[in-house]
C-alpha positions as CSV (number, residue, x, y, z in Angstrom):
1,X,-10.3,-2.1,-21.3
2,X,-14.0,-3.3,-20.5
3,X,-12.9,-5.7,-23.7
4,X,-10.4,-7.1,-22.3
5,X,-12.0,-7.4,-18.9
6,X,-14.8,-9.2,-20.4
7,X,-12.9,-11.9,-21.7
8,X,-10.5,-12.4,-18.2
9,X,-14.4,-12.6,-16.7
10,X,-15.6,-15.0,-19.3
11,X,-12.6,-17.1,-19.0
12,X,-12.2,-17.1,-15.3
13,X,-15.7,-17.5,-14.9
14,X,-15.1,-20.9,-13.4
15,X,-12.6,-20.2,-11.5
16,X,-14.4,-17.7,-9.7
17,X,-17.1,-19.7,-8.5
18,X,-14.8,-21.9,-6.9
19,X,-12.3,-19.6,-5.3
20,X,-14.6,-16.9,-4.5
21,X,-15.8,-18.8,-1.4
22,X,-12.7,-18.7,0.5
23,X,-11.5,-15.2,0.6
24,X,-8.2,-14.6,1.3
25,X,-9.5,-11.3,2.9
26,X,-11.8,-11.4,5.6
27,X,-14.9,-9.5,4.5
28,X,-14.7,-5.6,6.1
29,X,-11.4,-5.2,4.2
30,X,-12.9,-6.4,0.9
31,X,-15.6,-4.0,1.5
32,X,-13.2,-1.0,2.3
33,X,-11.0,-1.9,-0.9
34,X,-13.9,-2.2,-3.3
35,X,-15.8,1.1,-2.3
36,X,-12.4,3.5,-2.0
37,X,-11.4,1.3,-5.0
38,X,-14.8,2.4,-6.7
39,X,-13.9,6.2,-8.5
40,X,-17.9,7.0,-8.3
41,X,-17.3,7.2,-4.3
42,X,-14.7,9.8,-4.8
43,X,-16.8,11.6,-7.7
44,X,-19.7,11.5,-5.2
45,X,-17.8,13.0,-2.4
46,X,-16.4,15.5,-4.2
47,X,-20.1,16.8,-5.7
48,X,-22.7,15.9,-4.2
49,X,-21.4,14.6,-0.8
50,X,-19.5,17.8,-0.2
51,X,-22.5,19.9,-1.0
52,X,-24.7,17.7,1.4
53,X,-22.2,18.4,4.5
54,X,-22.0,21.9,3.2
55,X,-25.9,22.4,3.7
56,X,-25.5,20.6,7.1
57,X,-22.6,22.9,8.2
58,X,-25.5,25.9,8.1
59,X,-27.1,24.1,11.4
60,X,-23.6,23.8,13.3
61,X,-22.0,20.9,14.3
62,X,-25.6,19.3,15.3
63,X,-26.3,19.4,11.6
64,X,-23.0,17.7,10.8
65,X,-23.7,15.1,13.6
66,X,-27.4,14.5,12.3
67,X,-25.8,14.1,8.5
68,X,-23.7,11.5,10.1
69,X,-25.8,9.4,11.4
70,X,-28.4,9.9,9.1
71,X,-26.3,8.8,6.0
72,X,-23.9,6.1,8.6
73,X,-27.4,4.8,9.1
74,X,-28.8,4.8,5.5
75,X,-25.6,3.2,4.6
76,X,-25.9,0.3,6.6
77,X,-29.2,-0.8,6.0
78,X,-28.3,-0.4,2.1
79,X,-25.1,-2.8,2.3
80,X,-27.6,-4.9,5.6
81,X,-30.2,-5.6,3.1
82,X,-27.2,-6.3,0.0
83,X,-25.4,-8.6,2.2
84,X,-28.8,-10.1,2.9
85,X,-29.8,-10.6,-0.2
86,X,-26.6,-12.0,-1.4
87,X,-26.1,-14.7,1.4
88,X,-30.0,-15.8,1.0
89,X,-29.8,-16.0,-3.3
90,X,-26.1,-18.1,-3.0
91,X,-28.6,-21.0,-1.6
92,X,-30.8,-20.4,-4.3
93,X,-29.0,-20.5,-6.9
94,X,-27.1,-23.4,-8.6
95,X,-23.4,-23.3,-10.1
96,X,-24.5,-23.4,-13.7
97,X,-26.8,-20.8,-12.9
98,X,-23.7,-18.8,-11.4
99,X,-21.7,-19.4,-14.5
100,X,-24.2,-18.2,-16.9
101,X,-24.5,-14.9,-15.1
102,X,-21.1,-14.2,-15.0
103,X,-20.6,-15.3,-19.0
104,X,-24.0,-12.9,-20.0
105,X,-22.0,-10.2,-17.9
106,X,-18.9,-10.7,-19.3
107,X,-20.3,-10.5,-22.9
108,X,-22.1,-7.2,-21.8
109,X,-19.3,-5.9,-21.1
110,X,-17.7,-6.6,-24.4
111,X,-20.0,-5.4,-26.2
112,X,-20.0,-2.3,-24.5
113,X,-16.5,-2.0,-25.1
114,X,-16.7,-2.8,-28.7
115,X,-20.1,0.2,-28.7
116,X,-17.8,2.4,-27.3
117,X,-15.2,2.0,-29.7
118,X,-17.3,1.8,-32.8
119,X,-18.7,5.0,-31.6
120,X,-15.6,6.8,-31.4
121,X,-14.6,5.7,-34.7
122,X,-17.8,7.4,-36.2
């Protein structure tokens, strides 16, 4: 699979520098779909999230309100300064430099598909 998702990458790699300007979705949707698209989130939840909100149940529902906003908070000054960072480095950066990123990545991924197979086979 990360193979196979290498080479679509390497070969589209063109293609998404030109299309991946104008989004079809606007940009809150894209953000919903990639994160409950993501199966770490649900992992996290599941462990560590649910053990978080656990220890935050022992203070009551102030404790659950705190966690909230606490992590609500912490999340959008992650994905604030992400965004940021993103929007300032697209007027930094050329095309070709795009491109090469996205071909280095898509050969990472191949060859971490072909390690992980090679290491099965052993």
């Amino acid at each position: 699979m990360l193979i196979y998702m290498g080479a679509v990458m390497f070969s589209l790699r063109k293609r998404m520098l030109e299309k991946g300007r104008d989004m079809a979705i606007g940009s809150l949707r894209a953000g919903v779909i990639t994160s409950g698209g993501n199966p770490s989130f649900f992992i996290w939840w599941a462990t560590v999230g649910t053990l978080l909100v656990i220890n935050a149940a022992f203070f009551g529902t102030l404790g659950i309100v705190v966690f909230i906003a606490i992590h609500s908070s912490a999340d959008f000054l992650w994905y604030g300064l992400l965004g940021y960072g993103t929007h300032r480095s697209r007027h930094r950066f050329t095309p070709r430099f795009h491109q090469t990123l996205f071909a280095v990545l898509a050969f990472s991924l191949m060859g971490f598909g072909l390690l992980f197979i090679i290491r099965a086979l052993l």
